[in-house]
Every structure is written in C-alpha cells, then in structure tokens.
N, C-alpha and C positions, 0 to 999 in steps of 0.2 A: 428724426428719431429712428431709431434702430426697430427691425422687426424683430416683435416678441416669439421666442421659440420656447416649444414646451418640452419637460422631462419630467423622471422622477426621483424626487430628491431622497427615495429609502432603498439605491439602485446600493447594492452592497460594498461595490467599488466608490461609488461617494461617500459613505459611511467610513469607509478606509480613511480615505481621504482627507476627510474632516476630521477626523479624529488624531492624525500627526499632525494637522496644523494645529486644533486646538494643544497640542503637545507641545508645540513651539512656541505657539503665543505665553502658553503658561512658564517656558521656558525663558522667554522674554520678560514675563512682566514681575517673575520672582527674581532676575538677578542670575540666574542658573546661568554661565556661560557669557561670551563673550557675545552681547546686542547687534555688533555691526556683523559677525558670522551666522548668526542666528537669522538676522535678517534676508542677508543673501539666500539662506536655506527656504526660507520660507515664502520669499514674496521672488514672481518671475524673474523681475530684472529691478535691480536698486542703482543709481546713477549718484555720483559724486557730492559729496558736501549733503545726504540725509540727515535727517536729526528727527528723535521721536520722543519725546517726552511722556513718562508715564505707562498706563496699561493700553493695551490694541488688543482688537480681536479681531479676525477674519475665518473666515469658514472654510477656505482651501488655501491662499495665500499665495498659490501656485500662478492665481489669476492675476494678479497686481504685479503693475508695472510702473516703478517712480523713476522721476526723470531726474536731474542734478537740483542741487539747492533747495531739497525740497523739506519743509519744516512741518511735522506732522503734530497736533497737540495731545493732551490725556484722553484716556475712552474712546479712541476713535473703533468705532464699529464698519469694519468691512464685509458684506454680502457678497462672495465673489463666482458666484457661482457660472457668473460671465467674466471677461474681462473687463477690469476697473483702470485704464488707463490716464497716469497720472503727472503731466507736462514739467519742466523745469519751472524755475521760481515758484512753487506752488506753495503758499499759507494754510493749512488748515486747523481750522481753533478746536478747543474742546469738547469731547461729547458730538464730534458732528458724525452720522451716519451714513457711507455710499451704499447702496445698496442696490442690486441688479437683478433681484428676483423676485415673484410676488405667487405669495400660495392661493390655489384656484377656487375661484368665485362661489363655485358650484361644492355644498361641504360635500355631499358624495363624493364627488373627486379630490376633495381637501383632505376627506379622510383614507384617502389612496394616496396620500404626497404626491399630487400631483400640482408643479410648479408648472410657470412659465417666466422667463427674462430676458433681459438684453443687457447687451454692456454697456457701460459710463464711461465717459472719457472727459478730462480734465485739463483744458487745454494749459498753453504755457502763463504764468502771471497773474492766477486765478488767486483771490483771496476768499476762504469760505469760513465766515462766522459762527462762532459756539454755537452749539445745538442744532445746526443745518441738518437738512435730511435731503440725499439725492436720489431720486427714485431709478428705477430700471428705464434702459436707454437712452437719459441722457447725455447731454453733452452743453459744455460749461465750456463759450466760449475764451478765446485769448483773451488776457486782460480783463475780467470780469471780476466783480465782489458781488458775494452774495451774503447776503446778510444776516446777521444773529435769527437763529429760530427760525428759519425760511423753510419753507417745504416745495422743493424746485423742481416740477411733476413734467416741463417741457423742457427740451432745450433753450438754453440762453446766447443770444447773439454775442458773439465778438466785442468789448470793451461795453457792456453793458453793467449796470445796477440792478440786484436783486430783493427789496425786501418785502418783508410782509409777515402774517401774521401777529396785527397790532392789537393789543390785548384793549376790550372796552371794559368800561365802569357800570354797574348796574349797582343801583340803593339796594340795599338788605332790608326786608321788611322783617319786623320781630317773627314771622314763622321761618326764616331764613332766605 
C-alpha cells in the first residue's frame, strides 16, 4: 500500500483544475464533440482499443492513465486527485468507483479541506464488478476479479478473488 500524503483540496489551482475536467467530462457525457479526442484531452495517457460506455466523471482526469483494450462501463466515478493507473485488458462494470483520496478525520481540519491520498493502480487483466469501490492506495493485482459491490480498502494479490459484502436477511417485525 502506497503512503498516504496530505494537501489541500480548496488550493485555487485544484479548483482550476477540477473545474476543466468537470468541463470535459460534461463534454463527454452530452455528446459535445468527438469522445475518443476529448478523452485524450482529459485523461494522462489513453492506450489503444478504449471504449467507455455512457457517463464518467473524474475530478482532474490529468491523473488517469489507461492502458490498451481497456473497457470502461456507465457512471464510473474517478477521484484522481493521485494517480489512478489503469493496466491493458482491463473490465470495469457499472457504477464502480476509483477513488485516491479521503477527507480528514478530524471535522476541524475537514472543515479546512484538508485531504490525504495515495494512488491506485490496476494492474493488467483485472476484471472489477458493478458498484465496486477502490479505495486510496490500492493496487489490484494482475489478473484479479473483484467482485459486484466490493469495497476493496487493501491491496489484492496477483490472480486473486474478490468478494464481499453479502447482504443478510433479518424478519420485519410489525414496528419495522
């Protein structure tokens, strides 16, 4: 796992920042312009045979790096305010969230935006299920599937299985 470094996320050059990407993603997800130039514009480096399906959002977009072949699904939510590096053959489903930052513990300092993160990386062959959430620092070894709804807070070994968050059944009693 990556060490977590702190900033702050209301520094006025972030706010720049954020603020043309959220312009391109808007630009991307209305149709405005050509997707695969827009893409280039917006994310570091895009590698051969992408495909993105639907709306995306990312916070800088400057930080994302996708690698060839890489199949992105609807609603993906990028937090890039680290590097979010994203390996060849990469699957990821619907609604799944990367995310490399986390606002600080302490609301005093929460209420100063003060963040800390680390980058994600996603190695090559990785398949990641609808509604997955990747937290700050990780990495998602080669060859791994993570699975629907997962919330993936360590790193994951090399051709490994991810799942969890399996919903239980409790009776309703007539007060609810």
């Amino acid at each position: 796992m990556s060490e977590f470094i702190n900033f702050n996320a209301a520094e006025p050059d972030l706010v720049v920042q954020r603020r043309a990407a959220r312009d391109l993603c808007y630009s991307i997800n209305t149709g405005l312009g050509d997707r695969g130039s827009l893409f280039q514009s917006l994310f570091g480096s895009v590698g051969e045979g992408f495909e993105q399906w639907g709306n995306i959002f990312c916070e800088f977009g400057r930080n994302i790096n996708i690698g060839n072949q890489v199949f992105i699904n609807a609603n993906g939510v990028f937090l890039d305010a680290f590097e979010i590096n994203i390996g060849s053959h990469v699957f990821i489903g619907p609604n799944v969230g990367i995310y490399t930052s986390n606002h600080d513990k302490d609301l005093v300092r929460r209420r100063e935006y003060a963040e800390s993160g680390a980058p994600v990386a996603i190695e090559d062959d990785v398949w990641i299920g609808g509604g997955a959430i990747i937290l700050p620092g990780v990495t998602v070894g080669k060859g791994s599937i993570i699975g629907a709804g997962a919330v993936v807070a360590r790193s994951v070994p090399a051709y490994s299985k991810v799942l969890g968050i399996r919903a239980q059944v409790f009776p309703l009693t007539m007060e609810g």
